[in-house]
C-alpha atoms as one frame of an Amber mdcrd trajectory, in Angstrom:
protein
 -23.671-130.828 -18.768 -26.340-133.163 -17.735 -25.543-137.060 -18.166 -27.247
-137.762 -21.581 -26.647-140.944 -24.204 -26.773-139.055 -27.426 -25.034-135.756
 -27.962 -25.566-133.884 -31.436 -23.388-130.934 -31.452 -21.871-128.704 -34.235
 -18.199-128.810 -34.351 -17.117-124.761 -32.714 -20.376-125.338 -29.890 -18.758
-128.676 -28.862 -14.890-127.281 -28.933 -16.247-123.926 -26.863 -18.213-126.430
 -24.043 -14.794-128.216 -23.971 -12.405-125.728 -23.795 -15.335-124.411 -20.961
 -15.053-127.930 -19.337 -18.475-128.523 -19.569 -18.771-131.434 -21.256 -17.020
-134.917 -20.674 -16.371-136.738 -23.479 -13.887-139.631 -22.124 -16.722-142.034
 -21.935 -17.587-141.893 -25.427 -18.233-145.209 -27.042 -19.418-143.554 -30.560
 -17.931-140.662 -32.557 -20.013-139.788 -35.589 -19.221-137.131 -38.116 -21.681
-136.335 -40.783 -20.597-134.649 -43.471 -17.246-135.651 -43.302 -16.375-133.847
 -46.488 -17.229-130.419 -45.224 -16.086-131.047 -41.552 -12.582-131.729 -42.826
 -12.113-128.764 -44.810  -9.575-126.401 -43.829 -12.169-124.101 -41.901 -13.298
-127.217 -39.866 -10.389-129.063 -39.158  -9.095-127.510 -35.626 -13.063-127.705
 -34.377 -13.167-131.430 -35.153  -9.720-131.769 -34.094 -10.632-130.745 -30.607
 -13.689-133.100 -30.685 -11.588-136.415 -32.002  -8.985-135.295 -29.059 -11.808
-135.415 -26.088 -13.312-138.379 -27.027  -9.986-140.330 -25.823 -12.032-143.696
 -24.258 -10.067-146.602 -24.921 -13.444-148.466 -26.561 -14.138-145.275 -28.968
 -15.407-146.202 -32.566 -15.119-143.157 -34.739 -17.601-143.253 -38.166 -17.344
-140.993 -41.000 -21.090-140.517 -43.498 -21.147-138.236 -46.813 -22.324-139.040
 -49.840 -19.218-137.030 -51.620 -15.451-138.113 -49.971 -12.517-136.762 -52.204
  -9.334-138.228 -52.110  -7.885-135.348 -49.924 -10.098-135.637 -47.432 -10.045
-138.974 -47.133  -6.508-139.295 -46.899  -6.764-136.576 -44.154  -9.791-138.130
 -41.882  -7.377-141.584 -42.184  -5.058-139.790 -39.605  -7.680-139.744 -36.935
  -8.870-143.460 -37.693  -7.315-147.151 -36.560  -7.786-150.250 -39.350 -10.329
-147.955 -40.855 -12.818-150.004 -43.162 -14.607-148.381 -45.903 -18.344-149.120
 -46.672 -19.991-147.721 -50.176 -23.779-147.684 -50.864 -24.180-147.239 -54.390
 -21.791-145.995 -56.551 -18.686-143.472 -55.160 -19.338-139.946 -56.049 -22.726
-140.418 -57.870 -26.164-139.102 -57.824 -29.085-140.851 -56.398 -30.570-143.728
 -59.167 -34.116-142.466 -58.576 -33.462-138.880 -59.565 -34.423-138.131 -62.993
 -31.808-135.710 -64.364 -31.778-133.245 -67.191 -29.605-130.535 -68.530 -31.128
-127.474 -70.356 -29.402-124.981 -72.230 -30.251-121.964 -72.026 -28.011-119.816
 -74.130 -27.302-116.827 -72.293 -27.577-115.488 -68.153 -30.593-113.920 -69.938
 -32.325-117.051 -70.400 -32.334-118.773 -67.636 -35.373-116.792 -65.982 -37.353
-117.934 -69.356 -36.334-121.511 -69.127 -37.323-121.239 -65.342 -40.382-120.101
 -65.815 -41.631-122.140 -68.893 -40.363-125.202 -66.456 -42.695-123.667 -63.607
 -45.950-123.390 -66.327 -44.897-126.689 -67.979 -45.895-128.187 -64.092 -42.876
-129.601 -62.925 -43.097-131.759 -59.839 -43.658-129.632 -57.093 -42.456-129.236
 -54.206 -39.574-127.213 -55.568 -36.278-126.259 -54.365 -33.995-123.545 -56.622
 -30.059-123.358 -55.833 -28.276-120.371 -56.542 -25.154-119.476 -56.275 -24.495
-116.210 -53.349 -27.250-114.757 -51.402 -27.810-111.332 -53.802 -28.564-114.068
 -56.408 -30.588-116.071 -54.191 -32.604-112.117 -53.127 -33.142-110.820 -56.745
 -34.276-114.635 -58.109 -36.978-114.881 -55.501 -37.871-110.784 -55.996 -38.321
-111.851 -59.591 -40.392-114.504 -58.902 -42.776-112.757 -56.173 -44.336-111.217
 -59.233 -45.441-114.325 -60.484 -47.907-115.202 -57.649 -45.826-118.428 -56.639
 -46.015-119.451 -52.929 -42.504-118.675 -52.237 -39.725-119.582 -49.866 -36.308
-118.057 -49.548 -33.284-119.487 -47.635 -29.257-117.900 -47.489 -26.924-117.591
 -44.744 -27.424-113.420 -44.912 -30.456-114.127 -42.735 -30.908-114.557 -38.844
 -30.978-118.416 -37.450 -35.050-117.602 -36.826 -36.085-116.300 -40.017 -34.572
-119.135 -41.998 -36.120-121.870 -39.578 -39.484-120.154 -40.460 -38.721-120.106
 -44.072 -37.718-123.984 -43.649 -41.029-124.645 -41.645 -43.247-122.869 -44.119
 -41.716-124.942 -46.609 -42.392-128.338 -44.799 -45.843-127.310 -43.958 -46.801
-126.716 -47.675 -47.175-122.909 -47.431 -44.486-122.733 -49.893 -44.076-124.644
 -52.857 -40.948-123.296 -54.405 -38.089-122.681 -52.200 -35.579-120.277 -53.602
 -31.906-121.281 -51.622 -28.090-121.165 -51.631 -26.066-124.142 -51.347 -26.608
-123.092 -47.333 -29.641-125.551 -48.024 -27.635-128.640 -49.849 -26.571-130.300
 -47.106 -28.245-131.662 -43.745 -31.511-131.123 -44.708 -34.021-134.169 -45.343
 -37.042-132.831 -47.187 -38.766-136.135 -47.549 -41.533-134.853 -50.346 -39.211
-132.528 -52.560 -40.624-133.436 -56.244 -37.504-131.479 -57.839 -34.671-129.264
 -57.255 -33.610-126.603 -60.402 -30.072-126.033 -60.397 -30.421-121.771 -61.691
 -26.837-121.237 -61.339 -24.498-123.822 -62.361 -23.042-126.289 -59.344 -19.346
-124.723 -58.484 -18.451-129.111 -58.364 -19.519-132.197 -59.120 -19.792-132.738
 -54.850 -22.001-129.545 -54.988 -23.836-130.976 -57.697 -24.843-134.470 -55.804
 -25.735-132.756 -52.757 -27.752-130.319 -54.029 -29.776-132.741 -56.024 -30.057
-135.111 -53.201 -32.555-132.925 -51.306 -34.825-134.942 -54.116 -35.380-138.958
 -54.397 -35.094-139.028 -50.612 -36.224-142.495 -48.631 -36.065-144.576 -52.094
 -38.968-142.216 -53.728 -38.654-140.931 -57.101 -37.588-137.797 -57.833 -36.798
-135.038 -60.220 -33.581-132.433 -61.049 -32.655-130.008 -63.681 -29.786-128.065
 -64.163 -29.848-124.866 -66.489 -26.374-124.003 -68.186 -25.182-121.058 -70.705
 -21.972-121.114 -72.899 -20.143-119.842 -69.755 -20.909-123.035 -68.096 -19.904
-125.104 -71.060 -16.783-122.878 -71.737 -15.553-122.829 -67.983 -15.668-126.824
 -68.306 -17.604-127.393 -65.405 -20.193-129.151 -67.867 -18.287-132.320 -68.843
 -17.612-133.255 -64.510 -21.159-132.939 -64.116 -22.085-135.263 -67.138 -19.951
-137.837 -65.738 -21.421-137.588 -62.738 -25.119-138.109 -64.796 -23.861-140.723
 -66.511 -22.547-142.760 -63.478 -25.303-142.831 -62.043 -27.162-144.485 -65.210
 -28.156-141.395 -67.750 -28.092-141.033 -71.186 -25.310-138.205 -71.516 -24.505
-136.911 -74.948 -20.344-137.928 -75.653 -19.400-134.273 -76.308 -20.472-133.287
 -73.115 -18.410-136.669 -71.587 -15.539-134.917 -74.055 -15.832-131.263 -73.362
 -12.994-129.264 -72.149 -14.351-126.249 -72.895 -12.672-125.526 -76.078 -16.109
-125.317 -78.042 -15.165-128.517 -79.970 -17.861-130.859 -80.370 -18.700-133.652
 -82.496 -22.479-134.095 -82.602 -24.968-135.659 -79.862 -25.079-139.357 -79.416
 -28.927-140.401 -80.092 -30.544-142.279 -77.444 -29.027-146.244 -77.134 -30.825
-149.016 -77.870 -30.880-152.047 -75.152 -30.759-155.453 -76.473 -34.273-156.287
 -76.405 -35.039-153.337 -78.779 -36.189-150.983 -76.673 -34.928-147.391 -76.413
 -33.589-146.141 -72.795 -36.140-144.752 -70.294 -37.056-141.273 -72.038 -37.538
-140.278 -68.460 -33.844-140.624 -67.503 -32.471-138.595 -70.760 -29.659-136.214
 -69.996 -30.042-133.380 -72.167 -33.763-131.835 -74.128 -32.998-133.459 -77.595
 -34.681-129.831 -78.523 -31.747-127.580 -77.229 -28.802-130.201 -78.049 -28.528
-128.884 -81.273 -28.544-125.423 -80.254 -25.898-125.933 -77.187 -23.563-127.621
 -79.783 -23.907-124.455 -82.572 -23.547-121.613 -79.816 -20.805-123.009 -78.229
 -19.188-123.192 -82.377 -20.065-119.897 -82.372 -18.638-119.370 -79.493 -15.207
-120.198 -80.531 -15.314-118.795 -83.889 -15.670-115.537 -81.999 -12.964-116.147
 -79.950 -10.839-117.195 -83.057 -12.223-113.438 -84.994 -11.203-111.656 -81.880
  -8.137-113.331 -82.018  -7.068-112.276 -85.506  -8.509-109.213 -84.958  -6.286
-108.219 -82.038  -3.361-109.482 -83.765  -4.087-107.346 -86.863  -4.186-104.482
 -84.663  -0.614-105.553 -83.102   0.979-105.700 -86.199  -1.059-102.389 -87.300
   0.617-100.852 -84.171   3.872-101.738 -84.727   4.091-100.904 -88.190   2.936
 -96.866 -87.204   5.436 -97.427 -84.234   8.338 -97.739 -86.628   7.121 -95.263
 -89.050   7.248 -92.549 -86.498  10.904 -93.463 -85.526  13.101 -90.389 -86.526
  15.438 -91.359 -89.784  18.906 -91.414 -89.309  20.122 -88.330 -90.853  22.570
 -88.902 -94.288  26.293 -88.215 -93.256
C-alpha cells in the first residue's frame, strides 16, 4: 500500500491487507474507531483485535466515538486503552435535544399502515426515512407504499453494495423523499436534510432507538421522529426503556409509560407540566398524541383482562379434565 496520512478502513478489509502484509501500520500516531459499540460486539471483536495489535507505535493514541456505549462494552474497549479519559457531549445514552419526539399508538400490526399513512397526508417534514425491522418487512412496506405514488427509496442488507449506493444517492439528490430502510441505515450515515425518521416497527433497544433517530436533527438543525407502537410493544416492555430515553433527553413522557413493565397496569397519563412562569411545556416536544393516550392505556386493560379470562378459562378446563380423568378410573371391585 501506497504511503498515505489517513486510512479509513472497515475492520475484516484492514485485518485481510494485514494478514496479506500489505499494509504497515507501526507508524500509526492515531487509532480511531467509530462506532465503538458495534465494533466491539462479539462478531467484531477479533477484526478490531487484529487492527489495535498492528498499530503497535510507541506514540499511538487510540479514540473511541458512539453516541450509545453500554457498560459491557465499555468495560471491554478499556482492555485495549492506557489512562483512558472519557469525554460526554450531552447527556449519556440520550437522543439528540433538537429532535422532536412522539409516540403513537396504534392498536394493532394492522394499524400501523393507517397511522403511516394519515402521518404521510397530515405533511410531515419531509425528507423521510422509515426503519423496519428485517428486510421482508422493509420489501412488503415499500411494495405497499409504491401504490401510493410516493417518490420512494428502499435500503436492506439483502441487496448488492451498488444498488443500495444508488438507492442512497437518489435519496440525497431529492429523487426520493421517503426512504423505506432497516436498521442497515441507522448508523454511519449523515443525511444532513432528513426532516423525520418513522420508527414502523418498534426499536429492538433503546441504542437502536437513538441511532435510528439520529439520522434527523443532524449539524444542530431541528428535526422530527415518531415511533408507532401496538400492545405487543407495550406488553413486551420495550416501551417504558424507550420513554426514558424521551424523557432524558427533555420530553414530556406520560409516568405509566416511565412505570410500565408490561403487565398492562397503568395509572392514568400525567397532563402536560407547567413551568414556573406559567407556561405549559413546548407542545412541540410532547411525548405521546394526548388523542391516543387514552386509548393505549384502555387496550392495554383490556389486554390483561384477557389474559386474566384466558387464565381462568384454562384452569376451568384443568380442573374439568381432571374431574372426567378420575371418573373414568375403574372402581375397585367389593370383596
Amino acid at each position: 500500500m501506497d504511503k498515505v496520512d489517513v486510512l479509513v478502513a472497515t475492520p475484516l478489509r484492514l485485518k485481510s491487507l494485514i494478514e496479506k502484509r500489505k499494509c504497515n501500520l507501526s507508524f500509526v500516531e492515531f487509532l480511531v474507531l467509530d462506532e465503538a459499540d458495534k465494533l466491539f460486539e462479539m462478531g467484531f471483536v477479533e477484526q478490531v483485535d487484529a487492527a489495535v495489535a498492528a498499530c503497535d507505535g510507541p506514540r499511538v493514541t487510540r479514540a473511541l466515538f458512539s453516541a450509545t456505549l453500554p457498560e459491557t462494552v465499555e468495560q471491554l474497549a478499556r482492555s485495549v486503552m492506557t489512562s483512558p479519559m472519557r469525554l460526554t457531549v450531552g447527556e449519556r445514552n440520550s437522543a439528540n435535544a433538537t429532535i422532536a419526539q412522539r409516540l403513537l399508538f396504534c392498536g394493532r400490526e394492522s394499524g400501523k399502515m393507517l397511522a403511516l399513512r394519515q402521518l404521510i397526508s397530515d405533511g410531515i417534514k419531509p425528507p423521510i426515512i422509515v426503519f423496519t425491522q428485517s428486510k421482508d418487512r422493509a420489501k412488503q412496506l415499500a411494495k405497499q407504499l409504491q401504490g401510493d405514488g410516493l417518490r420512494l427509496g428502499l435500503v436492506h442488507a439483502g441487496m448488492s453494495d451498488a444498488k443500495r449506493q444508488a438507492q442512497v444517492d437518489r435519496f440525497r439528490a431529492g429523487d426520493a423523499w421517503t426512504l423505506v430502510a432497516t436498521d442497515l441505515m441507522a448508523r454511519g450515515m449523515d443525511f444532513v436534510g432528513v426532516g423525520t425518521v418513522i420508527n414502523y416497527d418498534f426499536p429492538a433497544s433503546p441504542h437502536a432507538y437513538i441511532h435510528r433517530i439520529g439520522r434527523s436533527g443532524r449539524a444542530g438543525r431541528p428535526g422530527a421522529a415518531v415511533t408507532l407502537f401496538t400492545e405487543e410493544d407495550a406488553e413486551r416492555g420495550d416501551l417504558r426503556a424507550i420513554a426514558n430515553v424521551m424523557k432524558n433527553s427533555g420530553c414530556n413522557v406520560p409516568d405509566w409509560m416511565l412505570h410500565h413493565a408490561g403487565s398492562g397496569d397503568r395509572s392514568g397519563v400525567r397532563r402536560r407540566k407547567k413551568r414556573k412562569d406559567g407556561r405549559e411545556d413546548n407542545p412541540r416536544r410532547e411525548a405521546i398524541d394526548p388523542r391516543v393516550a387514552a386509548n393505549a392505556a384502555a387496550a392495554a386493560t383490556a389486554a390483561a383482562a384477557r389474559r386474566r379470562e384466558k387464565g381462568r378459562a384454562e384452569a376451568k378446563k384443568r380442573r374439568a379434565e381432571k374431574k372426567a380423568s378420575s371418573s373414568e378410573k375403574p372402581k375397585p371391585k367389593p370383596k
